[in-house]
Each structure stands twice: as structure tokens, then as C-alpha cells.
N, C-alpha and C positions, 0 to 999 in steps of 0.2 A: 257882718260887714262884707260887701260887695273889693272883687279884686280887678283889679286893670293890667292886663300882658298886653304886649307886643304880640303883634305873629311871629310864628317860627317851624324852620325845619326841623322835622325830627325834634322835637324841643330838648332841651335838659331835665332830669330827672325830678328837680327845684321848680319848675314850672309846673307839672302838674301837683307835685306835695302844697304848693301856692293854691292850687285850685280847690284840694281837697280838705283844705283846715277850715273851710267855714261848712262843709256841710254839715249835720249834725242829725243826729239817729235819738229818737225817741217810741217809747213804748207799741204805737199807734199805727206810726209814719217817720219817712224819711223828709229832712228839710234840705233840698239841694243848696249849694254852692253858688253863686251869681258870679259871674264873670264877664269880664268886657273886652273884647279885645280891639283894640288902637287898629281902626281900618283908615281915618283921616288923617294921618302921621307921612311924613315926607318918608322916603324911601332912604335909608339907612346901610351904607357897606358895612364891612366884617364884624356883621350884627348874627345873631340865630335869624334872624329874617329868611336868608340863604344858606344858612351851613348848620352843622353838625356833627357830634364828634361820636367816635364809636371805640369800642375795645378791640383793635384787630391783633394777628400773630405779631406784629411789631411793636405792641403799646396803643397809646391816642394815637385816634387817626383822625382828621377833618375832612370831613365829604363838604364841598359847594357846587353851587350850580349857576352860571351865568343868569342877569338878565339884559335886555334891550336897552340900550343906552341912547332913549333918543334927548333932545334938545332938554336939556334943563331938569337932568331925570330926576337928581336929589330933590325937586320941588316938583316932584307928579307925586299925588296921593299913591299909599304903598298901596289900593283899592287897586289902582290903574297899572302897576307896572307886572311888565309883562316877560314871559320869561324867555330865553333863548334856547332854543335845540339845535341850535346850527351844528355844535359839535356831540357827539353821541353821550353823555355826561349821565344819560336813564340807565345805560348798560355797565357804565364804569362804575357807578353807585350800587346797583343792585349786583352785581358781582364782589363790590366790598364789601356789602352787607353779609351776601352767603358767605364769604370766606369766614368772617367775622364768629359767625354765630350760626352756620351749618352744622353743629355739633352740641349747642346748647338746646336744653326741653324740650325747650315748645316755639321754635323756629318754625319747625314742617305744618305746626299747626294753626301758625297765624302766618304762613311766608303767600299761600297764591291770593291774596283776599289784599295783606299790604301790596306787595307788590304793584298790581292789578292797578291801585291807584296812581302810583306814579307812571306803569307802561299807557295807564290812558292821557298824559302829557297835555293836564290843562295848560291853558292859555298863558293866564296868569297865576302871581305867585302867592296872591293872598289866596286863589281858589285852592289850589296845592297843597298850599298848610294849612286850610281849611281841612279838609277833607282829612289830612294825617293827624291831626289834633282831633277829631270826632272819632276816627278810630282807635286812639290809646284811651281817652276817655271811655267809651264804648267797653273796651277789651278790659281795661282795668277796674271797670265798673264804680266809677265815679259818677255820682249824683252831681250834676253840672248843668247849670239851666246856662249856656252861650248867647253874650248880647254884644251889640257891635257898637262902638262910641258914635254918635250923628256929629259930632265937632272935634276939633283938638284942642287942647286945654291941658295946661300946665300946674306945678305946684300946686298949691291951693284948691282952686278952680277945680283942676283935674280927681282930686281925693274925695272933695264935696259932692260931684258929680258921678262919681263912679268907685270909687273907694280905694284902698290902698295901691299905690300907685309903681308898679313893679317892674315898669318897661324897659326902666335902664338898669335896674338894679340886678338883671337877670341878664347876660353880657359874657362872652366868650375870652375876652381882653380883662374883664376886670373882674374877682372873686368875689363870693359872696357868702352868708353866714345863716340863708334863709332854711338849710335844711338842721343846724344846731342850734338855731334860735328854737326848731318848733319839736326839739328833742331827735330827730330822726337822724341825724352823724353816725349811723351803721351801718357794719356791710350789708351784703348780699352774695350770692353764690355769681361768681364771674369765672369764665371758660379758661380765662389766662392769666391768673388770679395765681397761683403758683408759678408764675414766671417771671409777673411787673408786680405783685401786690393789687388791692383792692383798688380802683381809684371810682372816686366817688363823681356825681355831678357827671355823667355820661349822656348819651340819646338815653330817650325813655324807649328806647325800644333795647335797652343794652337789658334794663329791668325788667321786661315783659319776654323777653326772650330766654332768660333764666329762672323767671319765678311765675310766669304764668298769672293766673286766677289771683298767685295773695300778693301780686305787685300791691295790689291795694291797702293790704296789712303794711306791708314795706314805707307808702306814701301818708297813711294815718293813724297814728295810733290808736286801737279801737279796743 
């Protein structure tokens, strides 16, 4: 069965273990994962669309990023909206990040290549989470064949047409149970982990920044 996300920054850890419970490994060949993600969907506030939460020296921390508010923005397809740089928001971001996680694995190994895509400051916001979403798939090495919805469609409609339907159910405001549903409710090695405890449901880069290569072990049981 085919999966339906939202876009999102940095996404949460539950958004790609989403991704990776349908592909399936056989003697032969790998079957990738189908995934759609919601590009005809209205533009959506204090959604992952714009934010992200990471493990810094203080606990959670929520990184956001403006966008353009012009006429009517919650009913411009989220395809169309666009982001803002008026205030320096690429430098205050990747400077959390280093603080964050300059001292976990394998930071230094995947920091100039991340990076790189947000200091190149697309336009807009679906291209942005494009591009950070193709990179933790990539880095995590998740078998993921990326399809983009051609309509918007709800309940029903929406499931028949694309498959489990996971756009809101994956939400920074509201909790979810999709990584103890599919068995994965464990830690993982976190930098400040002996100061707050373990907290689960972070950026996927909290995961790839600590564990490297078997984020992937981490996101399916194999």
C-alpha cells in the first residue's frame, strides 16, 4: 500500500519510518515504497510544512521559516507559495543546527552537502522540502519511488487514490502513535540524552546525525 505525506521541513522521524514500512526486501530484488506527497493542498500554518524541531543544549527546539503572505495565501496551492528571506532566518537555522549536533557522528559528514541546500535559498517552499526530503531518503537509504498528488482529495477519495492517508496525522500540535504502532518506540544515541532523556519524534536529521548509515535499521525493522 501506497502512503500520502504532506510536505515538510526537516520532517519528523515518523514521517520517514511512514515511508519505509512498505518497502519490502526479497531474495532477488528490492520493492520500493510509493509515496505521494500532497503538492495541491492549501498552504497550511504551524504545520511541519515550515518548521522543525531539533535536540538542542536547552531541550526541543522549533526552527521556522517565513513565507510570503500575499492576497488569499491559505487558498494558494502549497506548489505556489513562496518563501521569505527578507530576514536572515538560513543563518539563524544553520547555526542551531551546528550548535545542535557539531558534536554528534556524523554531522561533519553530511553538514557541507545539507547545508549547501538551504544556503542555495529556493524560491519556494515545496522546492526546499523537496530537495531535504530527497536527501534523508538518499542518506538513509530508503528504497522510495516519490509521486506528487495531480488533485486534492479527502477521506475516502483521498486513501483510494493514493493510499494511507497521513497528512494530518503527522502534526507538531497533535501526537501520534505511528512509530509504536509499527513496533519502533526505541531510543537511539542523542548528544543530550543524559541531561533531558531520550525524546522521541525529532527532525530526521536528529537520527542521521547520530546513527549515520543504520538510521535505516532505527526506521525498519529488518
Amino acid at each position: 500500500m501506497s502512503v500520502l505525506l504532506s510536505t515538510a521541513y526537516f520532517p519528523p522521524v515518523q514521517y520517514f519510518a511512514a515511508m519505509a514500512e512498505e518497502f519490502t526486501l526479497s531474495p532477488d530484488r528490492v520493492i520500493p515504497s510509493i509515496v505521494y506527497l500532497e503538492a495541491c493542498e492549501n498552504y497550511q500554518k504551524q504545520s511541519y510544512r515550515n518548521r522543525c524541531v531539533i535536540y538542542s543544549q536547552s531541550g526541543e527546539e522549533a526552527l521556522t521559516f517565513p513565507v510570503i503572505h500575499e492576497n488569499g495565501t491559505h487558498k494558494i496551492p502549497i506548489r505556489d507559495i513562496r518563501i521569505d528571506y527578507r530576514k536572515d532566518w538560513v543563518t539563524q537555522h544553520l547555526r542551531a543546527i551546528a550548535s545542535a549536533y557539531g558534536t554528534s557522528a556524523f554531522f561533519e559528514y553530511y553538514r557541507d552537502e545539507l547545508f549547501s541546500l538551504i544556503e542555495s535559498r529556493p524560491e519556494r517552499l515545496f522546492d526546499l522540502n523537496l530537495s531535504l526530503i530527497r536527501f534523508f531518503i538518499d542518506k538513509a537509504g530508503l528504497p522510495v519511488e516519490l509521486r506528487f498528488t495531480d488533485s486534492f482529495l479527502s477521506g475516502d477519495e483521498a486513501v483510494k487514490a493514493y493510499g494511507k492517508d497521513l497528512r494530518e496525522t503527522i502534526h507538531p500540535k497533535r501526537p501520534d502513535t505511528i512509530m509504536s504502532d509499527m513496533g519502533l518506540a526505541k531510543p537511539y544515541f542523542q548528544v543530550f540524552a543524559r541531561r533531558y532523556g531520550f525524546i522521541g519524534n525529532l527532525s530526521i536529521m536528529d537520527l542521521l546525525f547520530n546513527e549515520g548509515p543504520d538510521s535505516i535499521s532505527f526506521l525498519k525493522r529488518l
